[in-house]
TORPA-4810 file (N, C-alpha, C, O; in nm, 3 decimals):
<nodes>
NODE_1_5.222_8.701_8.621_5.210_8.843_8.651_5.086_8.901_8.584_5.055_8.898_8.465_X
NODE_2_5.015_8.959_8.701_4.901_9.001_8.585_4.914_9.155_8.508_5.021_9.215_8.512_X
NODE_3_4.815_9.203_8.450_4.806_9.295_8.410_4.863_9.442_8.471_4.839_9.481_8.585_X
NODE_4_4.937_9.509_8.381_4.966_9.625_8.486_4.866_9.743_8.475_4.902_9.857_8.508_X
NODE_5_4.751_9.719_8.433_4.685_9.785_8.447_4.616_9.781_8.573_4.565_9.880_8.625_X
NODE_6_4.613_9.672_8.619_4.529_9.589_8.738_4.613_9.646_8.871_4.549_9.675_8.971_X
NODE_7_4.755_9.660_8.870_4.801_9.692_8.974_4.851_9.810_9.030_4.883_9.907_8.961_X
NODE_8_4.859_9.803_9.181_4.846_9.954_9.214_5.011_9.993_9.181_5.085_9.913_9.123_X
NODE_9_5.058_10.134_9.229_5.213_10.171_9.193_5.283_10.113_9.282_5.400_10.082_9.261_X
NODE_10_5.218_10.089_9.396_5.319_9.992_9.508_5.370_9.862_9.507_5.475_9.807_9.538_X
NODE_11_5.219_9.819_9.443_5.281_9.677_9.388_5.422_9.638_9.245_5.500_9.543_9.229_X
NODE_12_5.396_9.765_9.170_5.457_9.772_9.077_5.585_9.808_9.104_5.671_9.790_9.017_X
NODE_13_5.621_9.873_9.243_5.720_9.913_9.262_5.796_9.820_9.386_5.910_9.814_9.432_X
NODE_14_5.715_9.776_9.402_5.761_9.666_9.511_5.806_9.543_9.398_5.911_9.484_9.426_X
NODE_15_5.723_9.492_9.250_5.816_9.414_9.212_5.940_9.439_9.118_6.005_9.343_9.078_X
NODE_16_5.973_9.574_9.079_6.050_9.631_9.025_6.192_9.639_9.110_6.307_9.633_9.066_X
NODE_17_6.133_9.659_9.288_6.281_9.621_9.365_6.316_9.494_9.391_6.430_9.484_9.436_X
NODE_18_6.242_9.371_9.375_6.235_9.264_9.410_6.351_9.187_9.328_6.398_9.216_9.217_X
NODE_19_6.380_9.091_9.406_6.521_9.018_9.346_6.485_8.934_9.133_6.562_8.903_9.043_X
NODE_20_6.331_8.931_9.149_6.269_8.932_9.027_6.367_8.993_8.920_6.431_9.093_8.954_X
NODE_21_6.385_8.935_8.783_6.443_9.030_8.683_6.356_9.086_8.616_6.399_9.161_8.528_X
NODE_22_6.204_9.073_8.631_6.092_9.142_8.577_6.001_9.199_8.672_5.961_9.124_8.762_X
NODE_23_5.961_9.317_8.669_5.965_9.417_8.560_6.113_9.454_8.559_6.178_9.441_8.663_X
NODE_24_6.155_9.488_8.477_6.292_9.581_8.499_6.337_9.729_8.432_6.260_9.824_8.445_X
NODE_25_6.411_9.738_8.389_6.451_9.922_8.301_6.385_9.914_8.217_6.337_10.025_8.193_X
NODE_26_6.311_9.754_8.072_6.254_9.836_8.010_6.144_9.880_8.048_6.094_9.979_7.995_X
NODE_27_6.088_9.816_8.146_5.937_9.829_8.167_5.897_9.964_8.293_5.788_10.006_8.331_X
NODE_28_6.005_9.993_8.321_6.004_10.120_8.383_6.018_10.277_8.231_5.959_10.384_8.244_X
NODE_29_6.066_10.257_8.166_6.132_10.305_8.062_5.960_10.326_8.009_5.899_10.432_8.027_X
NODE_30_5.914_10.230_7.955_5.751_10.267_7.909_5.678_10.328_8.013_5.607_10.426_7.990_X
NODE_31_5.691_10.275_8.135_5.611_10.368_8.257_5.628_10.530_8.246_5.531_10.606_8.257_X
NODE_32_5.762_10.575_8.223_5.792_10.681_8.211_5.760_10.752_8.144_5.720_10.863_8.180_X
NODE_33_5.769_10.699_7.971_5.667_10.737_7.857_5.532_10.808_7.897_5.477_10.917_7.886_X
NODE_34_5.500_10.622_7.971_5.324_10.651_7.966_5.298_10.773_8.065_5.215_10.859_8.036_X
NODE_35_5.369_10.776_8.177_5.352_10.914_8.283_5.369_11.046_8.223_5.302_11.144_8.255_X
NODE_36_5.461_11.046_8.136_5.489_11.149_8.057_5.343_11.227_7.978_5.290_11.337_7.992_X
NODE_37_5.311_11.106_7.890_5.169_11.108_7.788_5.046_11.200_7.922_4.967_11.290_7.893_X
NODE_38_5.065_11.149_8.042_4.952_11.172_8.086_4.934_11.280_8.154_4.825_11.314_8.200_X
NODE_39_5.047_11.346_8.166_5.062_11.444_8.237_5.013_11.564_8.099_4.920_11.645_8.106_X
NODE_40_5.097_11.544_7.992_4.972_11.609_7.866_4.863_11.621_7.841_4.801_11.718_7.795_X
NODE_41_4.816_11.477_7.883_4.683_11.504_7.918_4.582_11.613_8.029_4.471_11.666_8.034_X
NODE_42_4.660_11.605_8.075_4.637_11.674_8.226_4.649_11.828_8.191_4.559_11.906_8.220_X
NODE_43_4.788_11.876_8.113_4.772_12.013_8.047_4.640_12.040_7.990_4.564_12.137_7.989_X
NODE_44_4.639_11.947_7.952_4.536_11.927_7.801_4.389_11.986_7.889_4.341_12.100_7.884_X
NODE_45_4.350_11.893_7.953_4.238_11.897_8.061_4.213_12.040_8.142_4.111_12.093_8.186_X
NODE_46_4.381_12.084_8.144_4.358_12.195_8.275_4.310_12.349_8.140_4.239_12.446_8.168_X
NODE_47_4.356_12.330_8.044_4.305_12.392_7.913_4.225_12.429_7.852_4.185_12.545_7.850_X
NODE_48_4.181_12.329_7.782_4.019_12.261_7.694_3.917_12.347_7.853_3.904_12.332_7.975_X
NODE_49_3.871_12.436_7.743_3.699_12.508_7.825_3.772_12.643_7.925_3.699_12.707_8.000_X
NODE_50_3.855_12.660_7.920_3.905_12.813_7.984_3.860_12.914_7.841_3.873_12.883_7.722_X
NODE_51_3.810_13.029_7.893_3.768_13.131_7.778_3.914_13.192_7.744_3.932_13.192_7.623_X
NODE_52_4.037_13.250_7.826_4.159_13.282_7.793_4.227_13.199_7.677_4.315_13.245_7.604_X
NODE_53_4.172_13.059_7.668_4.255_12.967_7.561_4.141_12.914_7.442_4.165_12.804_7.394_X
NODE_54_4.033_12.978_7.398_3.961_12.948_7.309_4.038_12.952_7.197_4.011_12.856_7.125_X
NODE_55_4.088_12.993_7.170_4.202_12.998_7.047_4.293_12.894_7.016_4.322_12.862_6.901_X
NODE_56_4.337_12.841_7.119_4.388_12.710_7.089_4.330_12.587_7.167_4.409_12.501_7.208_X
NODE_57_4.181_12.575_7.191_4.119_12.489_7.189_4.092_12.348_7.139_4.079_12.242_7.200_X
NODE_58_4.088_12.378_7.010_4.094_12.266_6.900_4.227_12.218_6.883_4.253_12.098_6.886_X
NODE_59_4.323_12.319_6.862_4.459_12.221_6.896_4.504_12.135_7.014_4.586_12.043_7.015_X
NODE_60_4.415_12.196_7.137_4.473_12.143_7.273_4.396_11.953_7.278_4.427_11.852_7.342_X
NODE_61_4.276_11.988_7.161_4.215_11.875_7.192_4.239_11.756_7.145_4.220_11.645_7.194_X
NODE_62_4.303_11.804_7.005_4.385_11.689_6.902_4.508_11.632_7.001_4.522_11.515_7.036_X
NODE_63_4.586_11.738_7.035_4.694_11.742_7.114_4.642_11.618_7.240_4.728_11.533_7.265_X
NODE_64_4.534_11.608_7.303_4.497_11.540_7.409_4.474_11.407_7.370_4.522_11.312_7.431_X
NODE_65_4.362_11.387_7.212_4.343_11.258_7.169_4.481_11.200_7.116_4.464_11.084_7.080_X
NODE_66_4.627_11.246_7.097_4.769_11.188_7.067_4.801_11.194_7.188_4.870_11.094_7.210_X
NODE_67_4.791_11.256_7.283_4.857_11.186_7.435_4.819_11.083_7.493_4.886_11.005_7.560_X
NODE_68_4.640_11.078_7.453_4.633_10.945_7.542_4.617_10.837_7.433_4.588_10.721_7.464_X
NODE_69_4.634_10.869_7.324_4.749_10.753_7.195_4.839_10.680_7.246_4.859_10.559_7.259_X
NODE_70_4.900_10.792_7.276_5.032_10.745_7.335_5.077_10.670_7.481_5.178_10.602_7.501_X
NODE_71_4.984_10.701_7.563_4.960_10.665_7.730_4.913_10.507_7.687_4.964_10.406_7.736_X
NODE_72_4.818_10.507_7.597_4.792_10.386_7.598_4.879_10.273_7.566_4.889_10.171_7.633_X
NODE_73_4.962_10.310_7.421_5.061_10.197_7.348_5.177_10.203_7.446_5.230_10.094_7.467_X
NODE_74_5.244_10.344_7.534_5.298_10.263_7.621_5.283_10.159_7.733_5.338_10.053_7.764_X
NODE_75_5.170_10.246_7.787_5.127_10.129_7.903_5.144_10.005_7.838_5.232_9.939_7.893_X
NODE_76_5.070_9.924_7.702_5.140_9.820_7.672_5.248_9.783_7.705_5.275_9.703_7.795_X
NODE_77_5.321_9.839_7.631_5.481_9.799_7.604_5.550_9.777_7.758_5.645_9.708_7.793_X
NODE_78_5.465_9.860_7.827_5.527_9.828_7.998_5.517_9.648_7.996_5.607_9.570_8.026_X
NODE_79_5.398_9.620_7.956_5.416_9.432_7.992_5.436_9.349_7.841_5.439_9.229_7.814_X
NODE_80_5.445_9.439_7.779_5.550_9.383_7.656_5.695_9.306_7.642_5.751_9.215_7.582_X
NODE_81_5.723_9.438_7.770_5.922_9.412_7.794_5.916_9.316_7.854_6.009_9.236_7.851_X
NODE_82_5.788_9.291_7.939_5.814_9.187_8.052_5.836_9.064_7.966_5.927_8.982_7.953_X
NODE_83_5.693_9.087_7.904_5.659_8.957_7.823_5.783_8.898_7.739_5.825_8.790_7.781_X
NODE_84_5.833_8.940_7.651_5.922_8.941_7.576_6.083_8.898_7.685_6.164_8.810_7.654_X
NODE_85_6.091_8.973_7.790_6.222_8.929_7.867_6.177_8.815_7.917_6.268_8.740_7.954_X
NODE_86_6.084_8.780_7.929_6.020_8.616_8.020_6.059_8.515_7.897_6.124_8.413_7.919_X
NODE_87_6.016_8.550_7.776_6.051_8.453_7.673_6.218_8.436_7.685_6.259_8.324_7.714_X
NODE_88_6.317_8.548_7.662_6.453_8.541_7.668_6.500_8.463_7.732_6.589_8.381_7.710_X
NODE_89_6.412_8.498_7.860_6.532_8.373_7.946_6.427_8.233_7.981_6.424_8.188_8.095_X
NODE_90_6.372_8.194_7.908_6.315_8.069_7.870_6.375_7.974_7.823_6.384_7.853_7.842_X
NODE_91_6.432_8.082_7.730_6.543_8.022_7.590_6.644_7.992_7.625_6.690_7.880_7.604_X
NODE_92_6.715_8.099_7.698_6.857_8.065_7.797_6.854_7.903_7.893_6.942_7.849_7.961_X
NODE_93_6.727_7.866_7.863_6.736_7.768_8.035_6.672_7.638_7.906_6.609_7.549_7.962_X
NODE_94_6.678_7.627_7.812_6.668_7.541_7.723_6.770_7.471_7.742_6.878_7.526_7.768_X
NODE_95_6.755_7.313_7.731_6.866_7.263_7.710_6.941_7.227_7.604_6.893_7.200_7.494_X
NODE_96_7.133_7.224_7.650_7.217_7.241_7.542_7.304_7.111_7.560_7.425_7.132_7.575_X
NODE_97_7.263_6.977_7.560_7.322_6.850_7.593_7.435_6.817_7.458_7.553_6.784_7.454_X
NODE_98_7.320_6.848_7.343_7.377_6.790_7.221_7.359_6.878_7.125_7.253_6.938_7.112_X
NODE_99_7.455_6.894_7.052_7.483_6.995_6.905_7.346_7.046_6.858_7.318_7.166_6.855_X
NODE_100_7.245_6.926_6.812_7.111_6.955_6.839_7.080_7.070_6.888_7.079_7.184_6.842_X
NODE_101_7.038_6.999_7.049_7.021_7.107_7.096_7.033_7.255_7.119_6.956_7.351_7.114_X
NODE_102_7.170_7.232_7.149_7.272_7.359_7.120_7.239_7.485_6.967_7.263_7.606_6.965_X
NODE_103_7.193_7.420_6.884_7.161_7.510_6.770_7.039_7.508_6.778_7.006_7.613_6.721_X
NODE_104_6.933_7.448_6.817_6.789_7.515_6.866_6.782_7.593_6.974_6.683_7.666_6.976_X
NODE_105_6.844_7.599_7.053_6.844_7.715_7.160_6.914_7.863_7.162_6.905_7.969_7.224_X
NODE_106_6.994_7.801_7.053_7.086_7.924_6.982_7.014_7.971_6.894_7.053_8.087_6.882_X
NODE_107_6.927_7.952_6.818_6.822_7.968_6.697_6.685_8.067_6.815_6.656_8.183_6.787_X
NODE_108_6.643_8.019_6.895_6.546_8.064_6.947_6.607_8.229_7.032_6.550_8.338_7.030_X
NODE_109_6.745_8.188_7.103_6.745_8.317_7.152_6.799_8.410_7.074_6.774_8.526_7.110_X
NODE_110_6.877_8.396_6.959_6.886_8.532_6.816_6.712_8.550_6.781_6.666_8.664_6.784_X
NODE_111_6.640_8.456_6.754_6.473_8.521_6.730_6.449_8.642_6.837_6.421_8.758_6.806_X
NODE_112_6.468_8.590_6.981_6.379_8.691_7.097_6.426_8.795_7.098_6.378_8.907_7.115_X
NODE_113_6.570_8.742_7.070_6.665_8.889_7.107_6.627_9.024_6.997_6.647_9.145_7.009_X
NODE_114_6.567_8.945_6.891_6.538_9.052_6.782_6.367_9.152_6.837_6.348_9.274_6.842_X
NODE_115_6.285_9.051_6.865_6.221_9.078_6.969_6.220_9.193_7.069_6.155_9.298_7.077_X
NODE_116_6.342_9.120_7.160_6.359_9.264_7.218_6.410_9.326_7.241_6.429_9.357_7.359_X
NODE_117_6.486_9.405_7.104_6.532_9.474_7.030_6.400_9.557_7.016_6.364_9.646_7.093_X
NODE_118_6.356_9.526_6.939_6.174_9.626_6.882_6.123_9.645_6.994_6.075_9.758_6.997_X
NODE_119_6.110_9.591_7.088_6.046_9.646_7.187_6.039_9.784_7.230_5.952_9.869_7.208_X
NODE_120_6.186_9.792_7.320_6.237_9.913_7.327_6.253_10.013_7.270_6.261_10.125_7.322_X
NODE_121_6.264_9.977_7.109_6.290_10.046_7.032_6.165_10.122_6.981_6.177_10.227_6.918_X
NODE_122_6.008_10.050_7.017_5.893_10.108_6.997_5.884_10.191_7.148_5.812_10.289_7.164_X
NODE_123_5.942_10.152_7.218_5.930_10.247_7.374_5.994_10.390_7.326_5.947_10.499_7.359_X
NODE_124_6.119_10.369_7.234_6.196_10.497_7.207_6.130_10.594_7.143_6.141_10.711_7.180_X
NODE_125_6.047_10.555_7.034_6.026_10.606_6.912_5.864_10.680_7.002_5.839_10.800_6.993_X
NODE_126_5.779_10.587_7.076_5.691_10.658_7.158_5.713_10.814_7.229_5.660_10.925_7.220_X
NODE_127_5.845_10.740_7.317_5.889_10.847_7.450_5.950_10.975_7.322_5.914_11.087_7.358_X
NODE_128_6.013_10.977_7.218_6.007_11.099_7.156_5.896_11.155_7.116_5.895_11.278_7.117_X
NODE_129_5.770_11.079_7.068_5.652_11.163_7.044_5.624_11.230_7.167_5.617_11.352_7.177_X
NODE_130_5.611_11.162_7.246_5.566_11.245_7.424_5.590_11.374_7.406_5.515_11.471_7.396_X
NODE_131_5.753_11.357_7.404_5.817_11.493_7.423_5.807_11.579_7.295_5.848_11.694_7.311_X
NODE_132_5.753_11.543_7.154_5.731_11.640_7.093_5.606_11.712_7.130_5.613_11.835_7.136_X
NODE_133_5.486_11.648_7.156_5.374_11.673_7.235_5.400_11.809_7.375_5.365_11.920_7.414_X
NODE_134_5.469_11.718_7.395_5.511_11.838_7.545_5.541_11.963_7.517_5.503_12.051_7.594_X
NODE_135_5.610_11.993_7.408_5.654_12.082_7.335_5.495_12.157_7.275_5.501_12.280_7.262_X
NODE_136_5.414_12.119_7.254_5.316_12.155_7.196_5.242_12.284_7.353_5.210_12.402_7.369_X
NODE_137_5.253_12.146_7.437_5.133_12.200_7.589_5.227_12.289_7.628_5.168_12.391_7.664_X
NODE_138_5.379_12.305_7.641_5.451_12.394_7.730_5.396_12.521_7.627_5.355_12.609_7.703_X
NODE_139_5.383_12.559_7.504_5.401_12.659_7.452_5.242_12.721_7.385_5.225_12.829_7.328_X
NODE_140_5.163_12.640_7.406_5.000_12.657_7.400_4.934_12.615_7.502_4.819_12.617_7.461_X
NODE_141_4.931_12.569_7.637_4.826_12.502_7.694_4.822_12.641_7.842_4.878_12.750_7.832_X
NODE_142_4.753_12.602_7.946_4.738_12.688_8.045_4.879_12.717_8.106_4.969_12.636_8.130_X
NODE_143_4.875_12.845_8.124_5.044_12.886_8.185_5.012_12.831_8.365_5.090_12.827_8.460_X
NODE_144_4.912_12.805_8.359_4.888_12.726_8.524_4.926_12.588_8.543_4.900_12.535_8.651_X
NODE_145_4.974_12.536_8.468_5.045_12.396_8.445_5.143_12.347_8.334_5.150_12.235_8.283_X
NODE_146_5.228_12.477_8.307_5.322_12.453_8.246_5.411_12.382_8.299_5.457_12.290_8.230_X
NODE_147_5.463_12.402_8.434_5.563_12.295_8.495_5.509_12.135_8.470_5.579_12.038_8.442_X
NODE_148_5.418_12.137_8.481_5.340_11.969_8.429_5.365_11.910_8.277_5.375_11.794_8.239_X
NODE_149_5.373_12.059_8.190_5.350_11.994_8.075_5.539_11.978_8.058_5.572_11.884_7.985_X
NODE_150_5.629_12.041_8.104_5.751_12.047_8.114_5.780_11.924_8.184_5.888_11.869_8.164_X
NODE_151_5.693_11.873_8.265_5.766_11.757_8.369_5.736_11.648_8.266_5.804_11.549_8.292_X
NODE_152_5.645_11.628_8.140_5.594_11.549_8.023_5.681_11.499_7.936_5.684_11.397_7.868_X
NODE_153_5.773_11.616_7.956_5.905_11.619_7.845_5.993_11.558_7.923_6.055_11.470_7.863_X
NODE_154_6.030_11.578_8.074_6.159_11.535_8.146_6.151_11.367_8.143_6.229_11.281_8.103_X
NODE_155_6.020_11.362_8.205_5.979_11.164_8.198_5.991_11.142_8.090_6.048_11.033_8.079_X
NODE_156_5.967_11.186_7.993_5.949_11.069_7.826_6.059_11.108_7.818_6.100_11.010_7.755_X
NODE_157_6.173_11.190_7.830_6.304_11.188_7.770_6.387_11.100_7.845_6.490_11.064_7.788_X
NODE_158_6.355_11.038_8.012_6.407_10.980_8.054_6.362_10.834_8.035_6.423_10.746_8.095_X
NODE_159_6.291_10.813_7.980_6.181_10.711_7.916_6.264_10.678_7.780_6.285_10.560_7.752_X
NODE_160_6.324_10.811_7.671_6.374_10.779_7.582_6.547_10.686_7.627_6.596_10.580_7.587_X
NODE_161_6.576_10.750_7.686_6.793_10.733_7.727_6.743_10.552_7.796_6.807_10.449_7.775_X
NODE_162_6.619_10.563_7.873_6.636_10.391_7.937_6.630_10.301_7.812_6.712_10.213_7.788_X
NODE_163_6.503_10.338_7.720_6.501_10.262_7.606_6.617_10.222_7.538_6.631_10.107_7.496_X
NODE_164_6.682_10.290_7.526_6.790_10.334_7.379_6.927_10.216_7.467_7.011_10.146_7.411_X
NODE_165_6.900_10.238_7.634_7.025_10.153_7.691_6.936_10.028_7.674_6.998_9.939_7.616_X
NODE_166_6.829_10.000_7.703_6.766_9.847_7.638_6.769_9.774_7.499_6.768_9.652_7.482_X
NODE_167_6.774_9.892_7.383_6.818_9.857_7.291_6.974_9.806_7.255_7.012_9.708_7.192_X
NODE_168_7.053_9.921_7.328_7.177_9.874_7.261_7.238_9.751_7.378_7.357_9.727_7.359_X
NODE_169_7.181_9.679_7.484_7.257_9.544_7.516_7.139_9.466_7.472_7.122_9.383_7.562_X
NODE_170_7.031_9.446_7.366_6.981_9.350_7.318_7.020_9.353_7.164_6.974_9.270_7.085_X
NODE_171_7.092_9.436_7.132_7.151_9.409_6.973_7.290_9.411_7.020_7.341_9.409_6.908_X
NODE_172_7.356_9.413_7.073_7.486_9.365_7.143_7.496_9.206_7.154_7.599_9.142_7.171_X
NODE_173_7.390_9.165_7.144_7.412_9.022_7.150_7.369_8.940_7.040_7.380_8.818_7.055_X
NODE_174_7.326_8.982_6.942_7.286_8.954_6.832_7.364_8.941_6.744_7.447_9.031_6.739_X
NODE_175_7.376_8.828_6.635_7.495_8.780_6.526_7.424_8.806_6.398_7.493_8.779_6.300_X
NODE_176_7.307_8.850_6.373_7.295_8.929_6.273_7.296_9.050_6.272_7.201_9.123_6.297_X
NODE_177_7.453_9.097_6.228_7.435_9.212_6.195_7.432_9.335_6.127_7.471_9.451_6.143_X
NODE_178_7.370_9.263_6.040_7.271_9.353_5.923_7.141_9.402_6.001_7.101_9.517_5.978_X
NODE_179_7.069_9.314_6.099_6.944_9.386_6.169_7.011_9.451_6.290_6.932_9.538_6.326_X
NODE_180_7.104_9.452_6.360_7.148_9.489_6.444_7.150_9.649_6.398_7.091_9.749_6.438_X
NODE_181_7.274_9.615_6.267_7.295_9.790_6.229_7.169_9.932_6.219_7.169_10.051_6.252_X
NODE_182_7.038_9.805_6.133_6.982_9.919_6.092_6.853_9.931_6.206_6.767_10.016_6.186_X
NODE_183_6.844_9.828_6.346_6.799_9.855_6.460_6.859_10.009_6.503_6.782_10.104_6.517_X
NODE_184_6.995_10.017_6.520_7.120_10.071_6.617_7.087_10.241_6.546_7.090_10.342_6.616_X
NODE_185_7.047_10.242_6.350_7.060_10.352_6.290_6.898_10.397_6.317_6.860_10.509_6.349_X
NODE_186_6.848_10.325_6.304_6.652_10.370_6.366_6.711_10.433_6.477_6.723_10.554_6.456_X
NODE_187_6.758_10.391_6.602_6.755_10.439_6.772_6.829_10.619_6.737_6.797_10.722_6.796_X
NODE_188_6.946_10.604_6.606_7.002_10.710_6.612_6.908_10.817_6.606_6.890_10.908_6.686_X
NODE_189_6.832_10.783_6.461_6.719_10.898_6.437_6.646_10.907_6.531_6.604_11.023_6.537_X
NODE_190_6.592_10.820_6.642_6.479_10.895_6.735_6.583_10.980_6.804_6.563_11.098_6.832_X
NODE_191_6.685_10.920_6.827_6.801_11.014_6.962_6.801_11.132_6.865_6.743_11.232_6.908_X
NODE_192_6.848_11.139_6.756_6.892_11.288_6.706_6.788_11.402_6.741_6.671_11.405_6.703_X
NODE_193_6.883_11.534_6.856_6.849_11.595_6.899_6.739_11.627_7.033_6.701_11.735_7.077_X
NODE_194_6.707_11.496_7.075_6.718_11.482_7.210_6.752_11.565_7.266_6.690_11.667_7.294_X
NODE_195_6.872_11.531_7.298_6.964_11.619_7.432_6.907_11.769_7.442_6.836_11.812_7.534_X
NODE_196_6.950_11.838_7.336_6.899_11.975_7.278_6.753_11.997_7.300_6.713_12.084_7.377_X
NODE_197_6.667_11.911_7.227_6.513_11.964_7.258_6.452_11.951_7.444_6.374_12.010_7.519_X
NODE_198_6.539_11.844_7.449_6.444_11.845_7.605_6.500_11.987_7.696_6.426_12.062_7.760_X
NODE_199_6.667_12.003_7.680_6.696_12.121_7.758_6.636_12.275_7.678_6.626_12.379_7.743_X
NODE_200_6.600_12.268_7.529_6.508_12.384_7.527_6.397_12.385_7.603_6.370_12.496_7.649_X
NODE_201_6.310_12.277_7.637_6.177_12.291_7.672_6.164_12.296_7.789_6.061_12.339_7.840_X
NODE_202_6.305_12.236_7.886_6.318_12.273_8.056_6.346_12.450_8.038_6.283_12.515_8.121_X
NODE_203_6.426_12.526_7.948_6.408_12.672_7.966_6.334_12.735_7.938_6.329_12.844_7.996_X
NODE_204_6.222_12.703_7.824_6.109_12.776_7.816_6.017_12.722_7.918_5.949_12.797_7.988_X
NODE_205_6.013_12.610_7.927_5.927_12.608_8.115_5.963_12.730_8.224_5.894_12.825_8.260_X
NODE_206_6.103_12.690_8.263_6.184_12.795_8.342_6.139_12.921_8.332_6.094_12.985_8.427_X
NODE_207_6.153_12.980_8.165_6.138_13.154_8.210_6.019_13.187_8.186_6.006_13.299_8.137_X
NODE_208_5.869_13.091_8.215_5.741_13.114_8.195_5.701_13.100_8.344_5.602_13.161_8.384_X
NODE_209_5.788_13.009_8.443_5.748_13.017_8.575_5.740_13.167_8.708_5.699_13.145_8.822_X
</nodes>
């Protein structure tokens, strides 16, 4: 699979329906992120050089160089998940003839699974910056694309809930769990307050439209 930078959204979406198990939720999950990031950008852009917003200029611009921070490390992580789920089931298709075996293939898939565990879990911890960002453009950037900078927050929050379900069935399968727990207590802190911030920032979108 090559690069997803290389490919168009059709292709990407044509192998996302495909009987393929890659790309799959996580790698849609970073797409979402990264769409999120860019649509900040896009506030950012419709902003930066209007004389009405000279005042928050310099913030809009910092604000723009952390969105496309962020656009970028997700787009990674989009062929991260892949990468990382291609290894998983590598491991699964190892053979298990003899005891041997059986505990090297059992050894390799607790490694990946830890793997990708972090993955997602760097998709999570991203898709909440998005949306703190978003929070920034809905309430400083041009009131001519506030629904954009609001739609920034809806994708990365839906970017956050796919992650967080990628995390918890790849530490679901994991027998250490001491890394499991304090994977499971990281996901809590990005989730805490979620729910709440994204539906503030769909109503201050709302009563600015």
């Amino acid at each position: 699979m090559t690069d997803i930078q290389n490919k168009s959204i059709q292709t990407f979406l044509d192998e996302l329906a495909s009987k393929s198990a890659t790309p799959g939720g996580g790698s849609a999950s970073a797409l979402m992120g990264a769409q999120g990031a860019a649509l900040i950008s896009m506030a950012c852009h419709l902003t930066i050089g209007k004389p009405q917003y000279t005042e928050v200029e310099a913030q809009m611009q910092r604000l723009l160089e952390k969105a496309e921070a962020l656009r970028a490390e997700l787009t990674l992580l989009i062929k991260a998940d892949i990468d990382v789920f291609n290894r998983l089931m590598a491991a699964y298709r190892l053979p298990k003839d003899t005891e041997a075996e059986k505990s090297a293939r059992s050894e390799a898939i607790q490694a990946i699974l830890k793997d990708a565990t972090e993955v997602p879990l760097a998709c999570a911890q991203a898709c909440r910056e998005v949306m703190a960002l978003s929070q920034i453009a809905v309430e400083k950037g041009s009131v001519g694309v506030v629904s954009d900078a609001g739609a920034a927050a809806m994708s990365a929050y839906s970017g956050l809930k796919t992650a967080a379900l990628n995390v918890y069935i790849n530490t679901g399968g994991l027998k250490d769990r001491d890394f499991s727990t304090a994977k499971l207590a990281e996901l809590a802190a990005i989730l805490n307050g979620a729910d709440e911030s994204v539906e503030a920032i769909f109503q201050q979108v709302k009563a600015k439209l």
